[in-house]
C-alpha positions in Angstrom: 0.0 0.0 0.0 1.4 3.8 -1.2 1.8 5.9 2.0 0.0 9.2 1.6 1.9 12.7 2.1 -0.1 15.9 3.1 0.8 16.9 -0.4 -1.2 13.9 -1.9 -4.2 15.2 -0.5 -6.8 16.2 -3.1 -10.4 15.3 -1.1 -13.2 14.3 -3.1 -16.7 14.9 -1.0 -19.1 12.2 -2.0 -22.0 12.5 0.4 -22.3 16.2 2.9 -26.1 16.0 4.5 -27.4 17.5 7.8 -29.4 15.0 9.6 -32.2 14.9 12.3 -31.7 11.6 13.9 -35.3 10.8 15.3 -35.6 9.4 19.3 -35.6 5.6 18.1 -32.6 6.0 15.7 -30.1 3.3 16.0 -27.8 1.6 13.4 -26.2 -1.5 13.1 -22.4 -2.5 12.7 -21.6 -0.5 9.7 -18.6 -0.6 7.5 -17.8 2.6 6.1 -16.8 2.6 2.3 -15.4 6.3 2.4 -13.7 8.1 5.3 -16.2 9.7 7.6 -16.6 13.5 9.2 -19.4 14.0 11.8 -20.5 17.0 13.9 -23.3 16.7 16.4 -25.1 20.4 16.9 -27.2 19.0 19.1 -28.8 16.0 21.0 -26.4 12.7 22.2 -25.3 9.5 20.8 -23.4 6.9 21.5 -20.9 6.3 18.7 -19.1 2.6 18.3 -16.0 3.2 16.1 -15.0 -0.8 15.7 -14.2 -1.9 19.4 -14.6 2.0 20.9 -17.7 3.3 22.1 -17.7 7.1 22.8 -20.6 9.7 23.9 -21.4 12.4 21.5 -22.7 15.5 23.0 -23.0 19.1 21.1 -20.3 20.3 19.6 -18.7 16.7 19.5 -16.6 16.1 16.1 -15.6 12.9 14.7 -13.0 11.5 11.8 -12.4 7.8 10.5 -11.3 6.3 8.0 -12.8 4.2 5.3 -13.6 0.5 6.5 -14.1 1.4 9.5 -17.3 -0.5 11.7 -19.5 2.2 13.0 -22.5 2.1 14.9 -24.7 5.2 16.3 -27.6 4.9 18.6 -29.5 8.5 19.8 -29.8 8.1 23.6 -31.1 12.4 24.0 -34.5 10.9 24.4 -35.6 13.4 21.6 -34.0 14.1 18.4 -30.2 14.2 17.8 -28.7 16.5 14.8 -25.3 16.0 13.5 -23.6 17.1 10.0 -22.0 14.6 8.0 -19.7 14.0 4.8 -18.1 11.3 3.1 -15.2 11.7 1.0 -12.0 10.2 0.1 -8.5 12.3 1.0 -7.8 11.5 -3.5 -10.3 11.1 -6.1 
């Protein structure tokens, strides 16, 4: 595999889309195809990143890379919102 220098970096964004995760909202092991940038405005979640599991609150920000299991389950008790894009660091 080609190691990557900051130079190399050209990002292609696929997907950018602000969400309004309902109460209920869960998801199920996920692997990511593209690296991954979230931002929760507001609400919480707890975020499984493979064998991790962290609490997102407000203002929480979040980066993995492609391949990566992911899981996200609202636990606010109302809705959650959160900005996300996928991209790749090359097209």
């Amino acid at each position: 595999m080609r190691k990557l220098s900051l130079a190399d970096i050209n990002p292609h964004v696929r997907y950018s889309k602000l969400l309004l995760l309902p109460d209920d909202f869960a998801t199920t092991a996920v692997h990511a195809y593209d690296a991954r940038l979230i931002y929760f405005f507001s609400g919480s979640a707890k975020v499984k990143l493979d064998d991790r599991v962290f609490t997102a609150e407000r203002g929480a920000l979040f980066l993995w890379q492609s391949d990566t299991c992911y899981s996200i389950l609202n636990n606010a008790g109302s809705d959650t919102k959160m900005m996300t894009i996928n991209f790749d660091y090359i097209e």
